[in-house]
C-alpha positions as CSV (number, residue, x, y, z in Angstrom):
1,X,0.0,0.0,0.0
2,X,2.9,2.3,1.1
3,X,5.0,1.6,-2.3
4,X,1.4,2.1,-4.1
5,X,1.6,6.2,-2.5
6,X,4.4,6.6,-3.0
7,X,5.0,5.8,-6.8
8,X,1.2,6.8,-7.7
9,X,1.2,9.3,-5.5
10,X,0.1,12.1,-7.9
11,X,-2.5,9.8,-10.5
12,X,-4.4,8.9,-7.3
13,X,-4.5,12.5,-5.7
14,X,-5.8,13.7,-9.3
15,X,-8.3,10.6,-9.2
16,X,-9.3,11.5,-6.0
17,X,-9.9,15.4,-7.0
18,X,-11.5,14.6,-10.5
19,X,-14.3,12.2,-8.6
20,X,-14.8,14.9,-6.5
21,X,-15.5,17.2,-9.1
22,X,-17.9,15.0,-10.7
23,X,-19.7,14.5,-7.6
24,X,-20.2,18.2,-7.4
25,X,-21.3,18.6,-10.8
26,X,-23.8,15.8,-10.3
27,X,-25.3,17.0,-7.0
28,X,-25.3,20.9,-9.0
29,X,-28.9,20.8,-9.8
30,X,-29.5,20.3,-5.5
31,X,-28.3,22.8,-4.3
32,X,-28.4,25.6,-7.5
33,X,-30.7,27.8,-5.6
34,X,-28.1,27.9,-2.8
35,X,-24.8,29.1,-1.4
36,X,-23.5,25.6,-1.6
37,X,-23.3,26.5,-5.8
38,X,-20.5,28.8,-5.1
39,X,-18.6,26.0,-3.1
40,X,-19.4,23.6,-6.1
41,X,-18.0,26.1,-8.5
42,X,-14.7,26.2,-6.4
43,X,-14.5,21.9,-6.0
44,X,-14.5,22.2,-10.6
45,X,-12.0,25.0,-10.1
46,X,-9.6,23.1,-7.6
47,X,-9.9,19.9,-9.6
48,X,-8.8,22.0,-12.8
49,X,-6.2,23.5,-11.1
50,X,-4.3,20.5,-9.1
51,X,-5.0,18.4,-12.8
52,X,-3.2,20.6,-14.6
53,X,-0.7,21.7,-12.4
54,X,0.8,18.5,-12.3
55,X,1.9,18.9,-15.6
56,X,5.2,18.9,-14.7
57,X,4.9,15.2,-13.3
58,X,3.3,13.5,-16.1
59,X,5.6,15.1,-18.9
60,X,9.0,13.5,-17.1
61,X,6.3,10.6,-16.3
62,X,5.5,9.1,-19.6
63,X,7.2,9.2,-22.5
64,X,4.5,10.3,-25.1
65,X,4.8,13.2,-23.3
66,X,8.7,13.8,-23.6
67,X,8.2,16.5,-26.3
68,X,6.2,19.1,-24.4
69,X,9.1,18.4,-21.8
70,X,11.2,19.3,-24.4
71,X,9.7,22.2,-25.4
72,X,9.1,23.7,-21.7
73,X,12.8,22.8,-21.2
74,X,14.9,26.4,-20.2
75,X,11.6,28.4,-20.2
76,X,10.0,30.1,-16.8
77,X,7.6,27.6,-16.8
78,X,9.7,24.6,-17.1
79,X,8.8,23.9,-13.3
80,X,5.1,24.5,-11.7
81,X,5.5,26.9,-9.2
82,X,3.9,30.1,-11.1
83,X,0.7,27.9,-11.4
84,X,0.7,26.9,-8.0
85,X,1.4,30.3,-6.6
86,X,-1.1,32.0,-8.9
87,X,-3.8,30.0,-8.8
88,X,-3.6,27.9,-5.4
89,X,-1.9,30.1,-3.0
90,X,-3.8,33.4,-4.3
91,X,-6.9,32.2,-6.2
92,X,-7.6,29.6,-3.1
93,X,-7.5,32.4,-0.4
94,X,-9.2,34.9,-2.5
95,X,-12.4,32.1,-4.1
96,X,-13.1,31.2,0.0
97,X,-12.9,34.3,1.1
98,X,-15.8,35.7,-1.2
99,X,-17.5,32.1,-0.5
100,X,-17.7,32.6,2.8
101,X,-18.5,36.8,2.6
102,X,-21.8,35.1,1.2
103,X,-22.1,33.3,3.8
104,X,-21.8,35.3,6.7
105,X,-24.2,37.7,8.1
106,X,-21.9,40.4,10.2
107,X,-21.2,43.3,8.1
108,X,-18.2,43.7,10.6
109,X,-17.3,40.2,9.3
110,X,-17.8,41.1,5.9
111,X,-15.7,43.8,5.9
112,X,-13.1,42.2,7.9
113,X,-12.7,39.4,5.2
114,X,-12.8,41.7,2.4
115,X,-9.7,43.7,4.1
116,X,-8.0,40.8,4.6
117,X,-8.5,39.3,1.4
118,X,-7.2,42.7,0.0
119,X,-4.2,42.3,2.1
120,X,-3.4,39.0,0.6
121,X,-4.2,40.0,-3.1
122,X,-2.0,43.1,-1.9
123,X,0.7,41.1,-0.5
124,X,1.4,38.7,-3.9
125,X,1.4,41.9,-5.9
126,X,4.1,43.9,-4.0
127,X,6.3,40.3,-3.6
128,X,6.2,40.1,-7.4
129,X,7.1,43.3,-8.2
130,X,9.8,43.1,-5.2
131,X,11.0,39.6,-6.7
132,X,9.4,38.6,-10.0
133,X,11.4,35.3,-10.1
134,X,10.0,34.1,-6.7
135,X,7.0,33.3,-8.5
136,X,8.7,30.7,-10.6
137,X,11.4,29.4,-8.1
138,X,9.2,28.1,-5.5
139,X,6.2,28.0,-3.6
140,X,5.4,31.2,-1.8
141,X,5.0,30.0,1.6
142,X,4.9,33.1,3.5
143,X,1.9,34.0,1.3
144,X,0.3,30.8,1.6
145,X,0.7,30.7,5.4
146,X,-1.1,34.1,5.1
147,X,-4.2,33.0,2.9
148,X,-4.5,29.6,4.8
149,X,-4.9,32.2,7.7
150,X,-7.1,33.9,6.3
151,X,-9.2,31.0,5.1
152,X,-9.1,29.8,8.8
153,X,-10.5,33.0,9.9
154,X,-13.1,33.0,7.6
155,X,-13.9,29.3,8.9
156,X,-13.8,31.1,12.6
157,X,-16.3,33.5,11.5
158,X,-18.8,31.1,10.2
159,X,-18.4,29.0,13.0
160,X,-19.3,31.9,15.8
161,X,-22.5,33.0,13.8
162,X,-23.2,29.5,13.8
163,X,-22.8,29.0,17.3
164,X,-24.9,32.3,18.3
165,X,-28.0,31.2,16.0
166,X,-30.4,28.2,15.9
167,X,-28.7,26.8,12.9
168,X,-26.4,24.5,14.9
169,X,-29.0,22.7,15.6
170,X,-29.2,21.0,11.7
171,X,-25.3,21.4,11.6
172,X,-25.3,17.7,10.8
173,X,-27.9,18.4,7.7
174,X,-26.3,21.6,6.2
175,X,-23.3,21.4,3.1
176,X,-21.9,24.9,4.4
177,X,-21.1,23.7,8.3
178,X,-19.9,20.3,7.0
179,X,-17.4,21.9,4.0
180,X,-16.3,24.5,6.8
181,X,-15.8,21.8,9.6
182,X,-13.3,19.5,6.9
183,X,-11.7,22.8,5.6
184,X,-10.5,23.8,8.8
185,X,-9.6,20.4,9.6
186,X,-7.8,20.1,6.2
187,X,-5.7,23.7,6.8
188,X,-4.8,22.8,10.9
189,X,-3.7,19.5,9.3
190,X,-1.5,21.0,5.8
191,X,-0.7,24.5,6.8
192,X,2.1,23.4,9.4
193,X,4.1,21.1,6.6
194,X,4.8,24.5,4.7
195,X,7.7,25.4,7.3
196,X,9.1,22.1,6.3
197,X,9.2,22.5,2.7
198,X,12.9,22.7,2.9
199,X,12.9,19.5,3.6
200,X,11.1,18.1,0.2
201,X,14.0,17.1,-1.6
202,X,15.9,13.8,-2.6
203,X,18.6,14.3,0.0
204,X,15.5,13.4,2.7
205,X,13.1,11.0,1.0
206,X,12.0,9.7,4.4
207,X,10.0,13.3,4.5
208,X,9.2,13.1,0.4
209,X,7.2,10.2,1.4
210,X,6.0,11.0,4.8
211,X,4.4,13.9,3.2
212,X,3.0,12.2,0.4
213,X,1.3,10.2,2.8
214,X,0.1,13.0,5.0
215,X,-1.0,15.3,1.6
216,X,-3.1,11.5,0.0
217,X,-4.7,10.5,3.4
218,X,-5.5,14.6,4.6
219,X,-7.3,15.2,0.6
220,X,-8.9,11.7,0.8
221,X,-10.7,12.7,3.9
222,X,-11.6,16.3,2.7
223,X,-12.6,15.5,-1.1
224,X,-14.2,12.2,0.3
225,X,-16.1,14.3,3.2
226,X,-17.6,17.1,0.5
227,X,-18.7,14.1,-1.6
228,X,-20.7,12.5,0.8
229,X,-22.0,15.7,2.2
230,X,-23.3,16.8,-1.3
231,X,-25.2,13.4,-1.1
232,X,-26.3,13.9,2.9
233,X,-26.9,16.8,3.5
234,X,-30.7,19.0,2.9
235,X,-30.2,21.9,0.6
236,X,-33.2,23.7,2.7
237,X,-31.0,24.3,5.4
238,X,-28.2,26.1,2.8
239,X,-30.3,28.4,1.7
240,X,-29.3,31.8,2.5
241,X,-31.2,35.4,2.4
242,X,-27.7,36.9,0.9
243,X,-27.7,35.3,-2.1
244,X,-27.0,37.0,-5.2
């Protein structure tokens, strides 16, 4: 099972993402007059994202493949990190935070996640412009630490209005406290492993797999949670008076 992760470690995270997504697509018509649509547009985005992010992988992978290799070979986008850092670690922080702004009643809390998300859109600019190559070179993990914060606040936010109104009571039966609930589970879990990206290299392979395992096992549990929520949970108690 072990050797399995390890050597299919990125065909069975897309696997796992793509299903996902096709859950979410199938359970669309459900919840379309709800928040939860927003959320379902982001599950399609993620799954497009991580896909073809990993082109990188599957052109060194498999040989038909060689000649895009090729071609990539020297450029800026030899290696994956502008996609990454573009569209995970700024599109990610910036799709949840207007997710959950539609969620939330507060205007305080409204406000508060708009300035922050401003902040992190802010942030990415002015590190670009400061060092344009750092968005090629590597992950950006002061910025994702900062949008994974962010996320979690938003999370903290939902979970307070939640707390101090009589929807806890169908907790169990609504998408949005479910998705939230695995989300901040999912960033408590991943957000830690970014100060150890260092680490993620063939000199320590122990941690190349260790993290593989924690990344498959951590996304299993989080794509596989939203999948089965889409199937449980009662779109009457997702619907929202914000709604666009």
């Amino acid at each position: 099972m072990n050797d399995i992760i390890s050597k299919y470690f990125i065909e069975l995270s897309d696997v796992t993402i793509i299903i996902s997504a096709l859950f979410a697509i199938f359970f669309y018509r459900k919840y379309k007059h709800t928040v939860v649509r927003y959320f379902i547009y982001y599950m399609i985005y993620v799954a497009f994202v991580d896909v073809f992010g990993d082109y990188t992988w599957y052109i060194y992978r498999y040989e038909r493949l060689n000649f895009i290799r090729d071609a990539l070979k020297g450029t800026l986008i030899e290696r994956n990190f502008w996609w990454y850092n573009i569209f995970w670690v700024l599109g990610s922080a910036v799709f949840l935070s207007a997710y959950f702004s539609k969620l939330l009643k507060s205007t305080l809390y409204k406000k508060v996640i708009m300035g922050l998300c401003g902040l992190v859109i802010l942030t990415f600019i002015l590190r670009i412009i400061v060092d344009v190559h750092s968005l090629f070179q590597s992950i950006m993990s002061v910025n994702l630490v900062f949008g994974s914060l962010v996320i979690i606040t938003c999370i903290v936010f939902y979970f307070i209005e939640i707390l101090q109104s009589d929807k806890i009571l169908n907790f169990l039966y609504s998408f949005n406290s479910i998705a939230s609930s695995t989300l901040f589970i999912w960033f408590l879990i991943i957000t830690p492993l970014t100060f150890y990206d260092l680490y993620f290299n063939s000199a320590d392979w122990n941690f190349v797999f260790l993290r593989h395992y924690i990344y498959f096992f951590s996304n299993l549990f989080m794509y596989g949670m939203f999948s089965l929520a889409l199937a449980w949970c009662n779109p009457n108690f997702d619907l929202e008076s914000n709604l666009d």
